[in-house]
Z-matrix of the N, CA and C atoms (Angstrom, degrees):
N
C 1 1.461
C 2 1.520 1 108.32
N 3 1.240 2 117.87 1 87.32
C 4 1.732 3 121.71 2 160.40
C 5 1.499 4 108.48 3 -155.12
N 6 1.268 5 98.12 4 164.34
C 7 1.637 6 134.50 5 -4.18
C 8 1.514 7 123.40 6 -68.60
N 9 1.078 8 124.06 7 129.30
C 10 1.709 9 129.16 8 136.10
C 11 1.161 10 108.25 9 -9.69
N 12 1.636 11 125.60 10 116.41
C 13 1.780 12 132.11 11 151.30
C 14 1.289 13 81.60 12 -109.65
N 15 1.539 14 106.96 13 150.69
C 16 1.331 15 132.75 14 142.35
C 17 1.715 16 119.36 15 -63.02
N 18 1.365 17 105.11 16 134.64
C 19 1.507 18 105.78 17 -179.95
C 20 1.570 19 110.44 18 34.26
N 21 1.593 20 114.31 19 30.01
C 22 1.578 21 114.23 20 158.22
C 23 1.492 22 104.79 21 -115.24
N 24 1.303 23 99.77 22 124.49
C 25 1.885 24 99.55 23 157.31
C 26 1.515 25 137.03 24 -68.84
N 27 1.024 26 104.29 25 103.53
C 28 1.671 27 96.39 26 -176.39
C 29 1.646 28 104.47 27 -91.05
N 30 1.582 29 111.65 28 -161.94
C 31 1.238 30 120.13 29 -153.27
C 32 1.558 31 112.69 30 -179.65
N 33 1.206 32 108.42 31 145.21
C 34 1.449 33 99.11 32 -170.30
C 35 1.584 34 107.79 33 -161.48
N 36 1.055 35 141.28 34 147.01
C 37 1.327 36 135.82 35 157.03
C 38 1.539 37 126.53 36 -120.87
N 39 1.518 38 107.31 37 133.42
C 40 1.468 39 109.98 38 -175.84
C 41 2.019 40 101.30 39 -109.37
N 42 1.508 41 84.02 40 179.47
C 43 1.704 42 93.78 41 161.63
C 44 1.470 43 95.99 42 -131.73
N 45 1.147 44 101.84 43 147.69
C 46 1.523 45 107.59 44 -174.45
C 47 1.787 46 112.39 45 -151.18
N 48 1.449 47 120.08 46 105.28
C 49 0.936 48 123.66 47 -174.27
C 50 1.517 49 111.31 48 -80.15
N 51 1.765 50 111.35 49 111.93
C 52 1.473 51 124.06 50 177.65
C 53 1.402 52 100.62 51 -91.19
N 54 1.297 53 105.62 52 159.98
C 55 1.499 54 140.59 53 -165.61
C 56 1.780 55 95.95 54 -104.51
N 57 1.679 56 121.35 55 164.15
C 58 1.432 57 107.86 56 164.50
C 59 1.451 58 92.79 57 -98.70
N 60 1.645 59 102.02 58 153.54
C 61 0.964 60 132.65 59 -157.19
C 62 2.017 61 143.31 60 61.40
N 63 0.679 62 139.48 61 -156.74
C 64 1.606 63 138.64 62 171.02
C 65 1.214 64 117.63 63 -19.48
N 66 1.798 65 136.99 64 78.67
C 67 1.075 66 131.94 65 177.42
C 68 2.122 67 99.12 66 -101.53
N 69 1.329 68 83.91 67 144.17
C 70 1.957 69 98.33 68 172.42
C 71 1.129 70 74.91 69 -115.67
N 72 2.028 71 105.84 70 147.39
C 73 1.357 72 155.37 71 -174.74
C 74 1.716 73 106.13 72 -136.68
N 75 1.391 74 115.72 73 94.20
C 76 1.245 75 126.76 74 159.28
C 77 1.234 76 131.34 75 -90.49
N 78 1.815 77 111.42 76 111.26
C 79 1.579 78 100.27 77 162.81
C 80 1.393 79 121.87 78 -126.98
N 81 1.527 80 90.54 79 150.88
C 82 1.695 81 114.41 80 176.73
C 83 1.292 82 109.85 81 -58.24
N 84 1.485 83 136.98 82 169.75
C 85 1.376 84 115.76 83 171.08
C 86 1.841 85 94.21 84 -176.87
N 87 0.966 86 120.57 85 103.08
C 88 1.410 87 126.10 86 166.15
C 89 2.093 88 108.30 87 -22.62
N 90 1.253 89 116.04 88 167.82
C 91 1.570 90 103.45 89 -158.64
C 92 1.566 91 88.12 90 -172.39
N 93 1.438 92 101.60 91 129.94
C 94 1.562 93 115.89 92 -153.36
C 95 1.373 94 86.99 93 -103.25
N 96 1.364 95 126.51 94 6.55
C 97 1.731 96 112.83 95 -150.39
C 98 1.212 97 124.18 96 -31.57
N 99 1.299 98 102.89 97 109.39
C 100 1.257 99 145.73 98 -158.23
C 101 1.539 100 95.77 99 -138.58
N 102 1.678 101 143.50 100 130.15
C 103 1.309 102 140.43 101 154.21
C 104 1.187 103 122.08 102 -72.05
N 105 0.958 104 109.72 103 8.94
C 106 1.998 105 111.37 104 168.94
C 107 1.726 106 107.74 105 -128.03
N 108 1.347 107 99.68 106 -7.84
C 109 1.984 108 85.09 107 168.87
C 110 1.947 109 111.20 108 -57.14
N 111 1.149 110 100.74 109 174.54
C 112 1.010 111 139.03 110 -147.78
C 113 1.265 112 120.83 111 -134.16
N 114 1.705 113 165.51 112 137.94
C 115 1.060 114 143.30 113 177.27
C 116 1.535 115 103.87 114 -158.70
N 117 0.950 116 109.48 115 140.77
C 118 1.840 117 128.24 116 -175.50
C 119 1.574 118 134.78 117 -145.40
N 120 1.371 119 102.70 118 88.92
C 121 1.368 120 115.14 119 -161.50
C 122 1.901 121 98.83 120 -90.07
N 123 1.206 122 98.52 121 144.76
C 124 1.441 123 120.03 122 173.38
C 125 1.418 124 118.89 123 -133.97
N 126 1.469 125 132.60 124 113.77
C 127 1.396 126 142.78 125 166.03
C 128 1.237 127 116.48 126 -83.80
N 129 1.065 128 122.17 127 120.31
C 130 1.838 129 128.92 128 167.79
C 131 1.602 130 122.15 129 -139.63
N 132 1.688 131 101.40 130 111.92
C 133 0.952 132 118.00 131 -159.92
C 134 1.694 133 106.06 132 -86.11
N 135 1.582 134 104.93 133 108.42
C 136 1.616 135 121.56 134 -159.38
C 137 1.897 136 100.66 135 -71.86
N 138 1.504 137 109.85 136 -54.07
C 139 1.559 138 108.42 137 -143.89
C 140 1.742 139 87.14 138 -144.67
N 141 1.730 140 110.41 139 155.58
C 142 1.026 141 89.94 140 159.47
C 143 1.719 142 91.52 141 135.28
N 144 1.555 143 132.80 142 165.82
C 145 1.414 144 117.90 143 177.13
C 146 1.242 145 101.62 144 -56.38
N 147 1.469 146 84.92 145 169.28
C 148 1.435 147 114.53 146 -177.32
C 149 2.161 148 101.63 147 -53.43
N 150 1.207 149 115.86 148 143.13
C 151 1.499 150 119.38 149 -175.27
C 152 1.493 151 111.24 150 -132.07
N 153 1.345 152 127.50 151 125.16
C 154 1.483 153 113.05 152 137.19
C 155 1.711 154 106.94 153 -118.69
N 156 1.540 155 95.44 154 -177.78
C 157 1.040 156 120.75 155 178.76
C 158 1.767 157 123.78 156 -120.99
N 159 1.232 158 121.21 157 110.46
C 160 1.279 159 116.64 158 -178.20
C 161 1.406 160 121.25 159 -127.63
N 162 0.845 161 114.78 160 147.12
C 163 1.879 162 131.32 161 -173.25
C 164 1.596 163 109.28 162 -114.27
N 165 1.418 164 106.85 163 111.17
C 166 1.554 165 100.51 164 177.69
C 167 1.665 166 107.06 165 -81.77
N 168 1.437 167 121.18 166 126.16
C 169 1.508 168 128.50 167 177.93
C 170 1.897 169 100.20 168 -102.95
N 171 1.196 170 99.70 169 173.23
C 172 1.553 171 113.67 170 -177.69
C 173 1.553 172 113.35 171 -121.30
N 174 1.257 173 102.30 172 24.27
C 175 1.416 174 120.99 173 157.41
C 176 1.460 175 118.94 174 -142.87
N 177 1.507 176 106.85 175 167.81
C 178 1.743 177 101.63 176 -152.77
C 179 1.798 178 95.27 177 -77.41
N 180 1.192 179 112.90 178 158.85
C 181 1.580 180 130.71 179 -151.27
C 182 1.608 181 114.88 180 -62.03
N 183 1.177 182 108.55 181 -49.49
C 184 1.668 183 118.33 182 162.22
C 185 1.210 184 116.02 183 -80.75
N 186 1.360 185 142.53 184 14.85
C 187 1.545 186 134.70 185 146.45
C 188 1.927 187 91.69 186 -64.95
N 189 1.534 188 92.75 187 -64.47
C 190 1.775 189 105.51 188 -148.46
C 191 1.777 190 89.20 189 -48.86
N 192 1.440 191 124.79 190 -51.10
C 193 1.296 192 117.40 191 -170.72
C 194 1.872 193 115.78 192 -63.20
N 195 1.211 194 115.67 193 -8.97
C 196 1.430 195 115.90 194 179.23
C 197 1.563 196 103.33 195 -87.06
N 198 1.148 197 110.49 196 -32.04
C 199 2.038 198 118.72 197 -178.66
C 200 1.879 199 87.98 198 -73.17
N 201 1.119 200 109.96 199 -64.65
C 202 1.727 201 94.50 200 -164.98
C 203 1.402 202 117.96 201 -54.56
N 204 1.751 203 120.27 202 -20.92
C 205 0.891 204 116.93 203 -161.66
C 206 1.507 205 96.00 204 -85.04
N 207 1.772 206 127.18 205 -45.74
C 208 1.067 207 148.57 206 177.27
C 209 2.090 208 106.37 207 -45.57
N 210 1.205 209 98.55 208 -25.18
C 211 1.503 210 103.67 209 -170.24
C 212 1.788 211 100.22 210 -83.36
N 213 1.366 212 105.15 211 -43.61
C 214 1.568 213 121.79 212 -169.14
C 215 1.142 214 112.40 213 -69.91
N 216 1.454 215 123.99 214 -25.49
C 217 1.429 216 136.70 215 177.14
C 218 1.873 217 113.37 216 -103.12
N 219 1.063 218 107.36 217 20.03
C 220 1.638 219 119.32 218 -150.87
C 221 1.689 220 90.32 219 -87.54
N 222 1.036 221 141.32 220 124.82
C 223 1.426 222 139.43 221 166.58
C 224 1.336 223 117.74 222 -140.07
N 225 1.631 224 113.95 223 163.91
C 226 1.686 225 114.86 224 162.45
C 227 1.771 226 112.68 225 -69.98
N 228 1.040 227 89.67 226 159.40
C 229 1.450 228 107.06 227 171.97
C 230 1.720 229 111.54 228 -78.34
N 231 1.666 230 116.88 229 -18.05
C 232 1.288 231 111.98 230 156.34
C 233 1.276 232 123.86 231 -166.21
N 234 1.979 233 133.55 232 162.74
C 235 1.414 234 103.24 233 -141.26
C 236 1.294 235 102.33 234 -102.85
N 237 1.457 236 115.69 235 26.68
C 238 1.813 237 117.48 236 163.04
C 239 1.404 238 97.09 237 -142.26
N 240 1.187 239 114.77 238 -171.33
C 241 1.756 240 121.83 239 172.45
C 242 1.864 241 86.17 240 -167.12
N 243 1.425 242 82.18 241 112.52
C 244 1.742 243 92.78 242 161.21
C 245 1.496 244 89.18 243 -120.62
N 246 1.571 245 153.49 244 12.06
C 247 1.253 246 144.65 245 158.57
C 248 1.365 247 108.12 246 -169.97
N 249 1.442 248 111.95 247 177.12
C 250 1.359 249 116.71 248 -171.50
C 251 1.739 250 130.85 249 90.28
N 252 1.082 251 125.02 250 -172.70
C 253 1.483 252 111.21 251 155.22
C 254 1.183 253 131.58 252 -92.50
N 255 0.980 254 117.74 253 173.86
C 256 1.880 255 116.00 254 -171.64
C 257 1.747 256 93.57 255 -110.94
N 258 1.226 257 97.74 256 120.02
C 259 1.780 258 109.29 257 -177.18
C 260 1.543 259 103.03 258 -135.92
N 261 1.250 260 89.76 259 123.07
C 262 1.690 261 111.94 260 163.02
C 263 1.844 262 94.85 261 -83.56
N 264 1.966 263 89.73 262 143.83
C 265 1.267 264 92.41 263 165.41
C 266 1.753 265 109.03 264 -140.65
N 267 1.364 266 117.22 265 149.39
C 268 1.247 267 134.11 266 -166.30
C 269 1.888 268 110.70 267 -79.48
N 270 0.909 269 121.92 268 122.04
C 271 1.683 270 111.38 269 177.84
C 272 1.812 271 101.53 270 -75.92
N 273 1.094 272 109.07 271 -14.23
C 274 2.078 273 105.51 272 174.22
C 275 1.763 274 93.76 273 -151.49
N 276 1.448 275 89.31 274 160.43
C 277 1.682 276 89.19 275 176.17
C 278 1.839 277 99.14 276 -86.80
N 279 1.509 278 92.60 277 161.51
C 280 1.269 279 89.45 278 -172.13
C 281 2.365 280 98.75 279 -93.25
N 282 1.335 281 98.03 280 152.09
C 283 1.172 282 103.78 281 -176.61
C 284 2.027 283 121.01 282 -56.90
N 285 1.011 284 85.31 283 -36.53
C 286 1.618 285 102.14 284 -167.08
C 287 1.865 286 114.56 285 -113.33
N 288 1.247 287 145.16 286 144.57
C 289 1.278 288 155.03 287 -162.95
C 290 1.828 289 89.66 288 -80.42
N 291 1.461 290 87.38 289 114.87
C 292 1.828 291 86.27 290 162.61
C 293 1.655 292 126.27 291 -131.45
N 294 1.448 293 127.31 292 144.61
C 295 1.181 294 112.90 293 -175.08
C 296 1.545 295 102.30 294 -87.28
N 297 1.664 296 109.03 295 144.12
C 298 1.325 297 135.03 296 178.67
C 299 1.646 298 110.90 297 -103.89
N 300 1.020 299 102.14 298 140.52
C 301 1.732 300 121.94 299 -171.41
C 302 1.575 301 93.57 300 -147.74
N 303 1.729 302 113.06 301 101.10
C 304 1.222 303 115.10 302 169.22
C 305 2.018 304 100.41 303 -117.59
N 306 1.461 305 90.05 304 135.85
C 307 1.799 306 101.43 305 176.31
C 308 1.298 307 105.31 306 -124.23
N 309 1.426 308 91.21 307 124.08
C 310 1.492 309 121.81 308 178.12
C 311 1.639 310 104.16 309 -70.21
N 312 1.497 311 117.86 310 131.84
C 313 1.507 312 111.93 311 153.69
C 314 1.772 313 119.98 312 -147.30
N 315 0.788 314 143.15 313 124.87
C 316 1.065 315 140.20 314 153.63
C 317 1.752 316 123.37 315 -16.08
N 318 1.500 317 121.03 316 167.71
C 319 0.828 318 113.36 317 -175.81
C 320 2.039 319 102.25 318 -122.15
N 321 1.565 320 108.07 319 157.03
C 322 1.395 321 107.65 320 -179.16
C 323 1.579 322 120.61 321 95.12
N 324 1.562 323 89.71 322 -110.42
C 325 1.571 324 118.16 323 -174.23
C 326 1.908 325 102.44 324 -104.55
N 327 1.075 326 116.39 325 -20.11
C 328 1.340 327 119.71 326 -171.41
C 329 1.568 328 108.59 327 -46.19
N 330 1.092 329 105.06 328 156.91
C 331 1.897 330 113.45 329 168.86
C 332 1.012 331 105.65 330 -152.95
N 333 1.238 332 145.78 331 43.17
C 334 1.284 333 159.43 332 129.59
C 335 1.708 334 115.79 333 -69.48
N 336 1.652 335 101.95 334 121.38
C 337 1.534 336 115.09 335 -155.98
C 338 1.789 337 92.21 336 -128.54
N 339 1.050 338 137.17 337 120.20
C 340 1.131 339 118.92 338 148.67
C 341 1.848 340 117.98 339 -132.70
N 342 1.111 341 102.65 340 130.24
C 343 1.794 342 125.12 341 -175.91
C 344 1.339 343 119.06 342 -77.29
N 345 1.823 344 136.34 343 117.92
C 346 1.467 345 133.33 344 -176.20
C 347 1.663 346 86.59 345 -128.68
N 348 1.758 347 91.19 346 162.04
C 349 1.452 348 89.18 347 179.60
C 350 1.638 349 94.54 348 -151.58
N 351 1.359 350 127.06 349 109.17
C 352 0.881 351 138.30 350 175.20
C 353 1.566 352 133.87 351 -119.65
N 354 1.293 353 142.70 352 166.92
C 355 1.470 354 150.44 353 -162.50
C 356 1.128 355 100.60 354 -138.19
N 357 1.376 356 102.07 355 94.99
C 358 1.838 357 122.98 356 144.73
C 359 1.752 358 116.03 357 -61.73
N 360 1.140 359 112.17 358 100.10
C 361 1.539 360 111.91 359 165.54
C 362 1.271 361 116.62 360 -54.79
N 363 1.377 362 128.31 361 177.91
C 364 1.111 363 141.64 362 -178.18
C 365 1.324 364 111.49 363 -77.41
N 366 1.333 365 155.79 364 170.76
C 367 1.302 366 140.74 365 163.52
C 368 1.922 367 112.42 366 77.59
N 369 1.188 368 99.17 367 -11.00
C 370 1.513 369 111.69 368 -166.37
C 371 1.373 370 108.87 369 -82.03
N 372 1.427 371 114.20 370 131.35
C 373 2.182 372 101.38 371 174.27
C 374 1.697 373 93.65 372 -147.29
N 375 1.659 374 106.33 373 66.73
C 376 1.264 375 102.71 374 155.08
C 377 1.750 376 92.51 375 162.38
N 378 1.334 377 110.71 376 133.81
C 379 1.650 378 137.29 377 -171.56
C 380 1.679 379 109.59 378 -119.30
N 381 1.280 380 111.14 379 102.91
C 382 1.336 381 100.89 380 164.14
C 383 1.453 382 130.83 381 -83.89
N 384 1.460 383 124.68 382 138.15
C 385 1.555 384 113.99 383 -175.01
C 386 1.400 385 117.89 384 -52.89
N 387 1.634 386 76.10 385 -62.81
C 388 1.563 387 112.65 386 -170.58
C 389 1.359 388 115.79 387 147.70
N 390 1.305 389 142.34 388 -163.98
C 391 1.640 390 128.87 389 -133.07
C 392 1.628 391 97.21 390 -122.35
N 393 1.414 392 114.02 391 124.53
C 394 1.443 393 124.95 392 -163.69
C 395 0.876 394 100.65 393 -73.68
N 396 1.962 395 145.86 394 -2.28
C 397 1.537 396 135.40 395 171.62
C 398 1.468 397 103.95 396 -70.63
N 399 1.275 398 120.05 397 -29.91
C 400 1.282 399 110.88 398 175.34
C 401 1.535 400 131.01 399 -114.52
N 402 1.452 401 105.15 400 16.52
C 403 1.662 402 107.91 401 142.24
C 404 1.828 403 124.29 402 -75.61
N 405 1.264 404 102.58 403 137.22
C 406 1.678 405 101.52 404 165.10
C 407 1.515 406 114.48 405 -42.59
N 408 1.484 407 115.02 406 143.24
C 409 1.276 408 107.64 407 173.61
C 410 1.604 409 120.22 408 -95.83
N 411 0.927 410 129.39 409 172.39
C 412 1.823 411 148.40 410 -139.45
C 413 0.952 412 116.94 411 110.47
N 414 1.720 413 95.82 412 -176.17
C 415 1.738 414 106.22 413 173.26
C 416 1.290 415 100.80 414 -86.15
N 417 1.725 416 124.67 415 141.16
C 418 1.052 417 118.31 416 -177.15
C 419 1.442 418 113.21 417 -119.79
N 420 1.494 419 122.06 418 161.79
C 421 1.840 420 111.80 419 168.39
C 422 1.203 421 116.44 420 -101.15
N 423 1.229 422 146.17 421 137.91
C 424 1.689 423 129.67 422 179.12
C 425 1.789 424 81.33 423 -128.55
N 426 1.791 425 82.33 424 133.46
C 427 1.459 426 87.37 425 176.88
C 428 1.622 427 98.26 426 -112.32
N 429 1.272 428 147.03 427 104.75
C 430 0.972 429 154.91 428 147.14
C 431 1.524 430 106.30 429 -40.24
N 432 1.527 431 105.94 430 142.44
C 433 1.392 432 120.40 431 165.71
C 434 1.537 433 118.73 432 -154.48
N 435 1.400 434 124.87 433 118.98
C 436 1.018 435 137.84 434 -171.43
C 437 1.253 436 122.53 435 -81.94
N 438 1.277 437 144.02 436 129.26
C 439 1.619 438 135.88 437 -177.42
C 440 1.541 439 112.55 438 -142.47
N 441 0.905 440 117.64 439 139.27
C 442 1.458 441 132.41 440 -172.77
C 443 1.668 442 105.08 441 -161.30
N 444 1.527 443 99.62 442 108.26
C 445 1.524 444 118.10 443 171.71
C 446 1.764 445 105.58 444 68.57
N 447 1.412 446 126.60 445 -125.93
C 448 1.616 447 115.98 446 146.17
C 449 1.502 448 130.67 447 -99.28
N 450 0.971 449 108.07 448 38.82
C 451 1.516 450 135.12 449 -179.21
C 452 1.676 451 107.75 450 -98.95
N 453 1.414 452 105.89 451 100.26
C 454 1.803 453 113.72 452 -176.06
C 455 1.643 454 107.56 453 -119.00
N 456 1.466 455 108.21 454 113.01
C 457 1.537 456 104.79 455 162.13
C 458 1.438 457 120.64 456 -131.58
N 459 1.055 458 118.03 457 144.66
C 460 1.707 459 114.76 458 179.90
C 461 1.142 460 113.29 459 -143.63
N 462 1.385 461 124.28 460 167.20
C 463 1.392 462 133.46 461 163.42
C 464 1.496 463 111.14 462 -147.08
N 465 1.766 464 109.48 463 -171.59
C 466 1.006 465 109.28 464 -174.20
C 467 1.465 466 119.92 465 -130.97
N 468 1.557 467 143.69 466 138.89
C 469 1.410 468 162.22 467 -168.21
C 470 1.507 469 108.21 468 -116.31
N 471 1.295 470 98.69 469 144.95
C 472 1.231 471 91.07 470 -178.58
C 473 2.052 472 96.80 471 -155.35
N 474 1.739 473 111.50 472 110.64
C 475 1.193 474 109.76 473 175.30
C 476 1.657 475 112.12 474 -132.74
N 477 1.212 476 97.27 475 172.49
C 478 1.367 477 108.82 476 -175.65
C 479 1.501 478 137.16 477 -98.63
N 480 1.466 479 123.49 478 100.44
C 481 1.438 480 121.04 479 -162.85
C 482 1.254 481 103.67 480 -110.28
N 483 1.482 482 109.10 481 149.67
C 484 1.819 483 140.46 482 -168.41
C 485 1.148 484 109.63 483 -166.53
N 486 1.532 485 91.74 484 123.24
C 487 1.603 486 110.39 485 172.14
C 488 1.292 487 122.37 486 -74.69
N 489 1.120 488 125.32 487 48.05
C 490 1.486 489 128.82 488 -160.22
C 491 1.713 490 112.13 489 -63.17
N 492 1.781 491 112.64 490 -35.91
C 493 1.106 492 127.88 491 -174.81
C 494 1.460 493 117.45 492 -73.59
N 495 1.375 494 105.17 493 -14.98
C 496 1.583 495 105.52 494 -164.70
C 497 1.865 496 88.99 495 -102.85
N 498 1.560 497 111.65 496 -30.03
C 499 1.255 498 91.27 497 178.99
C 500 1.570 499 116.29 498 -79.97
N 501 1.140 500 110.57 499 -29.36
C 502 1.830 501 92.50 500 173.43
C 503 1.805 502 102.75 501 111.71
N 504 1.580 503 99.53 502 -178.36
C 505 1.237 504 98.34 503 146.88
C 506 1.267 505 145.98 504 -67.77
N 507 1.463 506 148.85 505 133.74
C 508 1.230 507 156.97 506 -173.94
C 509 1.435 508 93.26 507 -30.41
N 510 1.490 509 137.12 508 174.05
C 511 1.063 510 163.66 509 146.83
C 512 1.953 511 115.70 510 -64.17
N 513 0.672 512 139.31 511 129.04
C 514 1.783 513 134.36 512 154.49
C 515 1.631 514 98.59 513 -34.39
N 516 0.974 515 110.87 514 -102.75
C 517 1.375 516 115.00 515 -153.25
C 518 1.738 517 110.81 516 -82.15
N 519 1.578 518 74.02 517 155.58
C 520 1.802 519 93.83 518 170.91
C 521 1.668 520 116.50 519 -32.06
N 522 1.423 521 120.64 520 -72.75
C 523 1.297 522 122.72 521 -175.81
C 524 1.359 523 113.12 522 -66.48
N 525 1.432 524 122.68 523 -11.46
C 526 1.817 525 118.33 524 174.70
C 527 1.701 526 99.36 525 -64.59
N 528 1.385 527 103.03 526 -54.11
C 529 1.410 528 114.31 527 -176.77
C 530 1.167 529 120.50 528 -55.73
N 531 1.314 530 125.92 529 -21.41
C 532 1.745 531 140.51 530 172.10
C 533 1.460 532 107.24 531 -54.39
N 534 1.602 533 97.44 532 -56.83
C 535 1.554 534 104.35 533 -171.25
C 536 1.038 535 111.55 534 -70.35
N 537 1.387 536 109.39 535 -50.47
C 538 1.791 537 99.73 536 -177.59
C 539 1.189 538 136.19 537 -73.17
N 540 1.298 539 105.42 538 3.04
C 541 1.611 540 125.10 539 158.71
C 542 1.257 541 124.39 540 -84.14
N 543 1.498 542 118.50 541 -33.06
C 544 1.409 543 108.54 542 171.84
C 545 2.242 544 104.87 543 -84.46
N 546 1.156 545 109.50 544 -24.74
C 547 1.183 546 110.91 545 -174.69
C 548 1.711 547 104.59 546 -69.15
N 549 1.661 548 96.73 547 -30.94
C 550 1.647 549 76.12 548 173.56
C 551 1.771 550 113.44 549 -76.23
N 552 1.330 551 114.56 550 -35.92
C 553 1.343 552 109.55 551 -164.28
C 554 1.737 553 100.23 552 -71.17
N 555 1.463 554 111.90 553 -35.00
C 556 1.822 555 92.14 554 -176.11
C 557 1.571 556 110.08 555 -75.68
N 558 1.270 557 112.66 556 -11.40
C 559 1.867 558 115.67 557 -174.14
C 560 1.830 559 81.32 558 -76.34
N 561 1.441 560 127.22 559 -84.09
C 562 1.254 561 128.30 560 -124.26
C 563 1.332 562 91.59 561 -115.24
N 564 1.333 563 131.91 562 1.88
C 565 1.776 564 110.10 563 162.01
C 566 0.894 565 123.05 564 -81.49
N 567 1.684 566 118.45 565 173.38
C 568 1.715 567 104.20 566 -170.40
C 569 1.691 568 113.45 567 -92.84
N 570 1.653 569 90.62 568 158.61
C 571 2.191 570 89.43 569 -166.17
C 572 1.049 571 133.57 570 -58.03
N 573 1.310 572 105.65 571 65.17
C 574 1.894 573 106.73 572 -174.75
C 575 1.295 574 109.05 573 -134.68
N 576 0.896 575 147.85 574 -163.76
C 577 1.401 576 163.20 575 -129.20
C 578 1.522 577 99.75 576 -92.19
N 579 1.276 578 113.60 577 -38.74
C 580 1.971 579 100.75 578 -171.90
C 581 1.686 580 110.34 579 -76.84
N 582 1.172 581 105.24 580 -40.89
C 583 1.745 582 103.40 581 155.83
C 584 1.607 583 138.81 582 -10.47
N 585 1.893 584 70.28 583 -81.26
C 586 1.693 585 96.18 584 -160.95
C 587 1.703 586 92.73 585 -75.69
N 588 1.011 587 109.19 586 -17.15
C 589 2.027 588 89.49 587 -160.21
C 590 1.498 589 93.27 588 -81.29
N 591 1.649 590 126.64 589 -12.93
C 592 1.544 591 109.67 590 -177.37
C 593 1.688 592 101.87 591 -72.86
N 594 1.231 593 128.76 592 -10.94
C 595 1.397 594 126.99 593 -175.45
C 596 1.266 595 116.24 594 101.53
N 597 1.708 596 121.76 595 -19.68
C 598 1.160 597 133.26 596 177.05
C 599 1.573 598 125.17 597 -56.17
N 600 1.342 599 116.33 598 148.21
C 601 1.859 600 111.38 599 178.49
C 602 1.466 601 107.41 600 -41.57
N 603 0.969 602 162.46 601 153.99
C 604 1.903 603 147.91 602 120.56
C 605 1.491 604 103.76 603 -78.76
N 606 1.348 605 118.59 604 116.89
C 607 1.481 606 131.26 605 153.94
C 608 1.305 607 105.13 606 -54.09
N 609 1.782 608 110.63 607 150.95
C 610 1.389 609 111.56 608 161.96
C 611 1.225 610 131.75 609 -85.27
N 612 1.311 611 112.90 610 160.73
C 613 1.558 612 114.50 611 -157.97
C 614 1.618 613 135.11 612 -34.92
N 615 1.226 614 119.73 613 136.48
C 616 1.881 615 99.67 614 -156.57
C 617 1.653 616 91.27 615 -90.38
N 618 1.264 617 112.49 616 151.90
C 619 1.792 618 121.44 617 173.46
C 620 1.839 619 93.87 618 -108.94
N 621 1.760 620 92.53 619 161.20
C 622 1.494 621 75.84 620 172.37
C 623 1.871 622 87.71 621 -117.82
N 624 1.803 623 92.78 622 127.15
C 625 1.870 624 72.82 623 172.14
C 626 1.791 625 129.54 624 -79.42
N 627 0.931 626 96.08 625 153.66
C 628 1.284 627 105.62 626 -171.86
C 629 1.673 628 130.27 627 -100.17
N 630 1.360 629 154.16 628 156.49
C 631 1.053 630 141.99 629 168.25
C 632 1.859 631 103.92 630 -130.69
């Protein structure tokens, strides 16, 4: 696969004579290295005998397919949060009680990680985090992961939080707005270098509590 475009999809088709049983599929692929690329491979099997594909799970077959389906349909309750709580919601309840492990991360350069661990009952079609005034603001990723018995699936979300409410109206003037821009970023950015170099205090890290 080259050349490499950025944010272009390429495409390609091979023939590739498989063996029965255990075939490895290697690809080459041009590489922008870049620390924030990104990469997304897709296989689609065009021509050829008849094929499926199966995954042996360690739970019975329509549990595991109600969690993937429950994961695929998995969304916020809205597509920003400048207040409120941050709630995942379920398109069906899921049949069976599962433990939830959602990880917080930032986006980019961020290194801010934070870990919740919660129990979705059975019958259940909606998880609250907890209250977006007291998550850091950015775009964030929540990687949800679902578990039931040894049965692990997860994916990943990704929305956008702003404190818009806590900051208020703008300031009048130019220099009001100075301050309260660096006061927000050394109060509520995370403790690294863009903070501290304005000279400002840095608070320690905000949690969001949870129930």
């Amino acid at each position: 696969m080259a050349p490499y475009s950025r944010n272009l999809e390429e495409k390609s088709e091979f023939e590739l004579s498989l063996q029965e049983g255990l075939n490895e599929v290697t690809i080459f692929f041009d590489d922008l290295a870049e620390r924030d690329a990104r990469y997304f491979f897709q296989l689609d099997y065009l021509e050829g005998p008849a094929a499926s594909v199966a995954v042996p799970v360690p739970i019975e077959g329509k549990v595991a397919e109600t969690i993937e389906a429950a994961l695929e349909g998995m969304h916020f309750d809205r597509t920003a949060y400048f207040e409120g709580d941050i709630t995942l919601l379920l398109a069906e309840p899921l049949p069976v009680d599962v433990a939830v492990n959602v990880t917080v991360e930032g986006d980019f350069m961020s290194t801010e990680r934070f870990d919740y661990d919660f129990v979705l009952k059975a019958g259940a079609a909606r998880l609250v985090i907890g209250p977006s005034e007291a998550a850091p603001a950015d775009f964030r990723h929540f990687r949800i992961t679902l578990k039931t018995g040894e049965f692990v699936a997860s994916r990943s979300l990704g929305i956008e939080i702003r404190h818009t409410g806590r900051q208020g109206t703008a300031p009048a003037t130019l220099a009001e707005r100075i301050i309260e821009t660096l006061t927000e970023v050394s109060e509520f950015s995370e403790r690294d270098t863009v903070p501290l170099s304005h000279g400002w205090p840095a608070t320690a890290p905000v949690r969001i509590p949870t129930r």
